[in-house]
N, C-alpha and C positions, 0 to 999 in steps of 0.2 A: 426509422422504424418500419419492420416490415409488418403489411396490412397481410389479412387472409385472401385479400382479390389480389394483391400482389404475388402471392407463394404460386397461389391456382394458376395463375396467367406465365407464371415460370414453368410450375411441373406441364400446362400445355404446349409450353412451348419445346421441351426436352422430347415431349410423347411425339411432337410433329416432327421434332429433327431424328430421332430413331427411326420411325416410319418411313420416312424418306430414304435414310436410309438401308434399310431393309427391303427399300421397293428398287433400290438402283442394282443391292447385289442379283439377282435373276437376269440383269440386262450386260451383268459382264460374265456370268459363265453361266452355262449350260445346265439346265436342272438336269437330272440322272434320265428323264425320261427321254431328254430330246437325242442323245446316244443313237437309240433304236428305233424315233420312228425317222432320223438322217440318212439313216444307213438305210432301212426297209424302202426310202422313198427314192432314195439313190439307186439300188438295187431293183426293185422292185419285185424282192422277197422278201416274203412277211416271216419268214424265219430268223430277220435280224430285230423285227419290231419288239422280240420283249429282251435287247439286252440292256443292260443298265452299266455305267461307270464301274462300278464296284465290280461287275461278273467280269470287265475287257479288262479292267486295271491285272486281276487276279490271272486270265489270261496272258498277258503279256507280261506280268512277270514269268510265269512257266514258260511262255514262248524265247523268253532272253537264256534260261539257264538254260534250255535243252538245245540252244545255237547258240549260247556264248564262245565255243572254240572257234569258229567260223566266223565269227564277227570282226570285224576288224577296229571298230571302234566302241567295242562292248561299256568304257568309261562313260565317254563321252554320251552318249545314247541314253544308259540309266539314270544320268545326271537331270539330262534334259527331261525327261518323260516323270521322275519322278517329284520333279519340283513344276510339274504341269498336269496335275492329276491323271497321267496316263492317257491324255486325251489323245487320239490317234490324228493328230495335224494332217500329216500329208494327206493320209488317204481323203479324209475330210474337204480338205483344203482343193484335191483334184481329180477328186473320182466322176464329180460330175460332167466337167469341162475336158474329159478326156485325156488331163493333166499324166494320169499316169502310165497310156499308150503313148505319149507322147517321150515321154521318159523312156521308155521300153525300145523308142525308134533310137532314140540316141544313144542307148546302151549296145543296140545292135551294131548301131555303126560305129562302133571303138575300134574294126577293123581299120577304119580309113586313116586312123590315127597309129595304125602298128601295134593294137592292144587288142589281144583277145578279150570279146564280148563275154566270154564265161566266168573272167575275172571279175565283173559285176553280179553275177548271179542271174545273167539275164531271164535265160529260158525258166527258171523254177519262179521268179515274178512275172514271165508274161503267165505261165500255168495258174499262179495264184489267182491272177487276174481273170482270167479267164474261166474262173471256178465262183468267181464274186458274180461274175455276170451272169453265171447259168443259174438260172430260176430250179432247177430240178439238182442241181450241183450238191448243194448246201439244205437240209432239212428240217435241221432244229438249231435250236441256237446254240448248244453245246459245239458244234460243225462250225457257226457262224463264227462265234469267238476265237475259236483256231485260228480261222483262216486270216480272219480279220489281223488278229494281232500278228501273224505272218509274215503279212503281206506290210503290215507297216512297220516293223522293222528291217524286213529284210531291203525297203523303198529307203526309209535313214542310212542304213548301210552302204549302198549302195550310192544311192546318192552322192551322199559324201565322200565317198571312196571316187566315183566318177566328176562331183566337182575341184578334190583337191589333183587330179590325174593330170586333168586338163590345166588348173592353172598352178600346180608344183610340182607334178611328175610323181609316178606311181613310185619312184623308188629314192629313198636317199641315198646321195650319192657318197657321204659322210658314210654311210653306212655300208657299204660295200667295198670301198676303196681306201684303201693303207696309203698311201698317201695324195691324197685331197684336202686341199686344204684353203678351198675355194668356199669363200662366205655365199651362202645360196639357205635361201628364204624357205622355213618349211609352215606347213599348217599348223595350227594351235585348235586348241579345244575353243577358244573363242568365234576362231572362224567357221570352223566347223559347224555349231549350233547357226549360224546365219541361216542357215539353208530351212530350217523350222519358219523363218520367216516370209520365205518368198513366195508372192501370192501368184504370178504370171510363171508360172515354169517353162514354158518355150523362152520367153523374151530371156529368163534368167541362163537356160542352156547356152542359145545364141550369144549370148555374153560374155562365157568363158570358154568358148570356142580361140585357141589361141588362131591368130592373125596376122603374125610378120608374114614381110615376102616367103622368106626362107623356110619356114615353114611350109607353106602354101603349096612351094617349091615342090616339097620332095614328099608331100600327101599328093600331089599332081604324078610323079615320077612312080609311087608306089601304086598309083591306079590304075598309070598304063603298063602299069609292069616295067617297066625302064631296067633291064639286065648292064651289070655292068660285067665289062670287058675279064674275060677268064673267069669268072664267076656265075654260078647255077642261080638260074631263077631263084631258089629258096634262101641262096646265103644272101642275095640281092636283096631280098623280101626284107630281109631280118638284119640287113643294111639299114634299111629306110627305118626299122623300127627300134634300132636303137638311137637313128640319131635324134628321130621325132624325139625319142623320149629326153634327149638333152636341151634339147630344144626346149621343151616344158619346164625345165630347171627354172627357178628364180636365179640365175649368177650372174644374168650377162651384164657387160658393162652399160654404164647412164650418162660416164663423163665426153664433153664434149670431145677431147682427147684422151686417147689412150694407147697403148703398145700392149699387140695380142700375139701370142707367139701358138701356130696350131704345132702341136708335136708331130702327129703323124705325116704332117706336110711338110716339115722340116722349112716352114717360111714365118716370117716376119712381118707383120703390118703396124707402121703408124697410122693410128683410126683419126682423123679428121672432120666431124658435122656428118659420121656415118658413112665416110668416104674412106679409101686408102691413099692416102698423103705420100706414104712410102713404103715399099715390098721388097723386102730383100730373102736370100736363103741362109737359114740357120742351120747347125748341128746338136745335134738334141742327145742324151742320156743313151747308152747302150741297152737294147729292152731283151724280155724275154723268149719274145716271139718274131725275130728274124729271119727264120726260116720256115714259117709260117707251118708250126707244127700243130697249132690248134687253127680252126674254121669255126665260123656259125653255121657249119654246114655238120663237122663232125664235133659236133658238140658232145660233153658230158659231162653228167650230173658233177665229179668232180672241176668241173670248167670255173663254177659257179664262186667258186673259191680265189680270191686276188691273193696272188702270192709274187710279187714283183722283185724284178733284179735289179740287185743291189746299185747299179748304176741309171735307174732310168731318173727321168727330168719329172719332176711331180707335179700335178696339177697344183696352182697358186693363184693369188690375185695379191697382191700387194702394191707398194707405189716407190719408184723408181727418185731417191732424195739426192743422189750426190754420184759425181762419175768420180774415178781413182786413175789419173793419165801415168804412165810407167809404173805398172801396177806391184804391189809385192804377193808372191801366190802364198800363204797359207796354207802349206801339202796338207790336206787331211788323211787321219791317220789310218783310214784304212789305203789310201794309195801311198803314204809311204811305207807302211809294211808289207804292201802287196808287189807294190813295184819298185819305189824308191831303193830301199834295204837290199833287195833283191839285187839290180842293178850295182851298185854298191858293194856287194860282198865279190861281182866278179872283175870289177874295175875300179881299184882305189881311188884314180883320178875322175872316176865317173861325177860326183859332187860338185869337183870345180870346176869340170866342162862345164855343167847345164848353171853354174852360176847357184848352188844350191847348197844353204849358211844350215848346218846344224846348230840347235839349243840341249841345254840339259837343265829342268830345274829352272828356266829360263836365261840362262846367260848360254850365251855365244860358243861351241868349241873351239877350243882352235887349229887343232890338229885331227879332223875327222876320218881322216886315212891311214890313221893308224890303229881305229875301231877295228874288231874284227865282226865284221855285219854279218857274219854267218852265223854268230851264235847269240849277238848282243838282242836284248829286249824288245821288243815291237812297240813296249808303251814309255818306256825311259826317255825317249829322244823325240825331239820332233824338228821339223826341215821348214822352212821358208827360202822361194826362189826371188833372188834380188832382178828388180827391173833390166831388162834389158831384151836384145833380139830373139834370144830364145824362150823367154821367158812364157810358160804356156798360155796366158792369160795376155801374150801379143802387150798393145800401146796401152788398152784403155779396158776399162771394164766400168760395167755401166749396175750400182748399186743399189739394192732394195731389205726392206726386210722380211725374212722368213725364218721358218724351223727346220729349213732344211741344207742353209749354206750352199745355195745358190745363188747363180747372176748371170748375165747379160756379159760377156767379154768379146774381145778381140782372139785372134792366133795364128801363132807363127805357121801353123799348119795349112796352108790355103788351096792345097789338092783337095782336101776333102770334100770339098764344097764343088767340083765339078761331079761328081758322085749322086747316082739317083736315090740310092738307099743311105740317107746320112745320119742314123742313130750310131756314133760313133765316141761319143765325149765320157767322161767318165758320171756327168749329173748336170753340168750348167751347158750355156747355150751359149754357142761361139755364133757370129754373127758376122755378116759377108762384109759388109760395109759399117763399120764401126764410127768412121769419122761420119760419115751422112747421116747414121741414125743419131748422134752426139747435135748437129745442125737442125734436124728435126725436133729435138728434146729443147736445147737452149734459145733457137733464134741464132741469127748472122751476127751477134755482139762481141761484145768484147768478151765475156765467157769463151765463149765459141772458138776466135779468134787464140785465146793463150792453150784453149786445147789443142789446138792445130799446132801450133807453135813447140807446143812439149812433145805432141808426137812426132814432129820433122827433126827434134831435134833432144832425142829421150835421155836424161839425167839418171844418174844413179839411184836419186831421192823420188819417191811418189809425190805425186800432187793431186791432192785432193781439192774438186771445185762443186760446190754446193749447186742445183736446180732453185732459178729464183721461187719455182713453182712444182711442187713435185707433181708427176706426171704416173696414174695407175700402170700398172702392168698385169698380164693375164699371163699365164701358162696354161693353156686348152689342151682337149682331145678331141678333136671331130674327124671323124675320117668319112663322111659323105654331105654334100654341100653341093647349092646351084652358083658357079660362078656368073661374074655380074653379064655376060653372056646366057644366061638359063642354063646354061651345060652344065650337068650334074657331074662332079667330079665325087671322083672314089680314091680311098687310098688305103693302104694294108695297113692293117690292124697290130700295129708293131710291137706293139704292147701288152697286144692281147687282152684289150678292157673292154671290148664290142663281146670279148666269150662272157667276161665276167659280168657283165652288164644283162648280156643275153640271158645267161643261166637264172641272173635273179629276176626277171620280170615271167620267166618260166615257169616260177619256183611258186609265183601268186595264185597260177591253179590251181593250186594244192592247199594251201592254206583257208 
């Protein structure tokens, strides 16, 4: 039975838990008035003391739509501010502690990292800045609210644009390059929003300051100006600055082991606990820049454009599962229409020289010399070359997988590799020392052992031998680099992706 001193002592107690209630919400946000005298006691202009939530909210909405083209992360931004009553965080959070001259130093020196400063918007947030502090600046608070909400979007923008630079790189690389096909870690709207939360802004800059050697390296090389050989100050400059920016990539590898092949060096390394285990010279994909008819020197706006030849070696990361010892080649169909057929139409016996089986519909021809290959189909037929001495793909061929029908081989071709300029292959990568890279991959075992054995002594049949452990592989582009000596080596741009790379971090002025 409920008494009427029992009801009373209930409805007291619901009135004391509301109250309580009602008294914690003030103490987690901001009543509208504290907005303005924040900012007037921060400033110490009384032209910001009557703005209120609602006048800055209104504010910065108009301040987003009339810079939404210029924003680079116009989503992300509206998202944040408007599920946060518009409250202006950063500026808040470090106007007083000088948070955001602090910001404004690190923006400026995006040179030292090969990034133009104006690609943050530096100069027009030190001006805003600089208009917040002048007491005589800012008049009324119609002035105030401009500026205010200005200045703290164009600091979001910014920001975030200068914290993802540094630790993912201003540009993706997915995005500019036809074929890349190198898993590399981009920003999310997740990470993004982090930056709303961080109270210490130097400690957080210092933070994401990237910090390998290699790096370190060639921000050192680009400060003293370091000119490399045949090359102008300015395409040296812009050297340094695109390789920084790869360097910022998220791709690089984390396995203990792994095998990195750089194209432009045309060399090989087995990576060991971040050492080189083993360095050989490779032959890489024929590029389009050979005769080095584009520069970062003579740049143009069409540069900015990746338009690659049909035979270069693609950037990749995959992992290296099974070698194939007396390999069978698989002609793809554009080299046997291009070369095979060709060959072919002017030497009947040319097939059975190079040891090379015509199919139709997949069975076997058996009389392919009596095709007339001048006139017959490009797509009807296709060629596989059976193991042996001439076989382009040499003893061994070292297998991964990709979308692009490449690998790691042997070949019978071994002049080419005394050769300084060796883009020379039609897409895979011939490799100097095949049995010692196959001994680095397996171990001195008995794997090891029967591979050696097939290649001293090679069978008409392929032999396929599984990696008890598969082993990543990289297919890179670096063409400037501190060898483990400090000497900063340089190499030509054989592929012309230092233009296309250039063009696009160019291109962010503008946007």
């Amino acid at each position: 039975m409920i008494t009427k001193t029992t009801h009373k002592k209930a409805l007291l107690f619901v009135a004391a838990v509301a109250l309580a209630f009602i008294a914690i919400i003030p103490g987690c946000k901001k009543s509208k008035s504290d907005l303005g005298k924040e900012m007037a006691k921060a400033t110490g202009n009384k032209a910001f003391k009557d703005m209120t939530n609602e006048g800055f909210a209104e504010a910065f909405k108009k301040a987003m739509a009339d810079n939404k083209s210029s924003l680079t992360y116009p989503d992300v931004i509206a998202s944040y501010y408007s599920q946060n009553e518009y409250e202006p965080t950063l500026v808040l959070n470090n106007l007083k502690e000088d948070g955001l001259k602090i910001l404004t130093t690190y923006l400026s020196n995006a040179s030292q990292h090969g990034i133009n400063p104006q690609i943050f918007r530096t100069d027009t947030i030190k001006a805003l800045l600089a208009r917040m502090e002048d007491k005589k600046a800012i008049k009324n608070v119609e002035q105030a609210y401009s500026t205010l909400a200005k200045l703290e979007l164009l600091t979001a923008n910014s920001l975030m644009r200068y914290s993802n630079a540094m630790q993912y790189g201003l540009i993706s690389p997915r995005k500019i390059y036809q074929r890349y096909y190198t898993a590399t870690l981009r920003p999310d709207s997740a990470s993004n929003k982090k930056i709303f939360a961080v109270k210490e802004l130097k400690n957080y800059l210092d933070s994401i300051q990237p910090k390998s050697p290699q790096y370190k390296a060639l921000q050192k090389a680009l400060a003293d100006k370091v000119q490399a050989p045949g090359l102008s100050a300015e395409e040296s400059e812009r050297y340094f600055a695109v390789n920084l920016e790869r360097l910022r990539w998220k791709n690089k590898p984390d396995a203990k082991k792994y095998v990195i092949v750089n194209i432009p060096d045309y060399r090989l390394d087995v990576m060991e606990d971040g050492k080189s285990a083993l360095n050989m010279k490779v032959c890489v994909g024929e590029g389009r820049n050979m005769d080095k008819d584009v520069t970062l020197v003579e740049y143009d706006e069409s540069d900015k454009v990746d338009r690659p030849f049909s035979r270069e070696t693609p950037q990749l990361n995959s992992q290296i599962y099974t070698v194939q010892v007396n390999p069978v080649w698989n002609i793809p169909t554009s080299i046997a229409s291009k070369e095979i057929m060709v060959e072919a139409a002017q030497d009947p016996y040319y097939l059975d020289n190079k040891g090379i089986d015509v199919y139709r519909n997949g069975k076997k021809v058996d009389d392919p010399e009596t095709i007339d290959w001048g006139s017959a189909s490009k797509t009807e037929y296709s060629f596989k070359q059976r193991p042996g001495d001439g076989n382009a793909l040499g003893k061994i061929k070292f297998l991964f997988k990709n979308g692009s029908s490449v690998y790691l081989h042997d070949t019978p071709a071994k002049n080419a590799f005394n050769q300084n300029m060796r883009a020379v292959s039609h897409g895979c990568v011939r490799v100097e020392q095949p049995q010692k890279l196959a001994e680095a991959l397996f171990g001195n075992g008995d794997k090891y052992k029967t591979i050696v054995e097939k290649m001293e002594n090679p069978s008409p049949e392929p032999t396929d031998i599984a990696l008890p452990n598969k082993v990543p592989v990289y297919l890179t582009y670096v063409t400037c680099w501190a060898d483990e000596g400090g000497k900063i080596q340089f190499r030509p741009d054989v592929y012309g992706l230092d233009v296309v790379l250039y063009g696009q971090m160019k291109k962010l002025l503008t946007v």
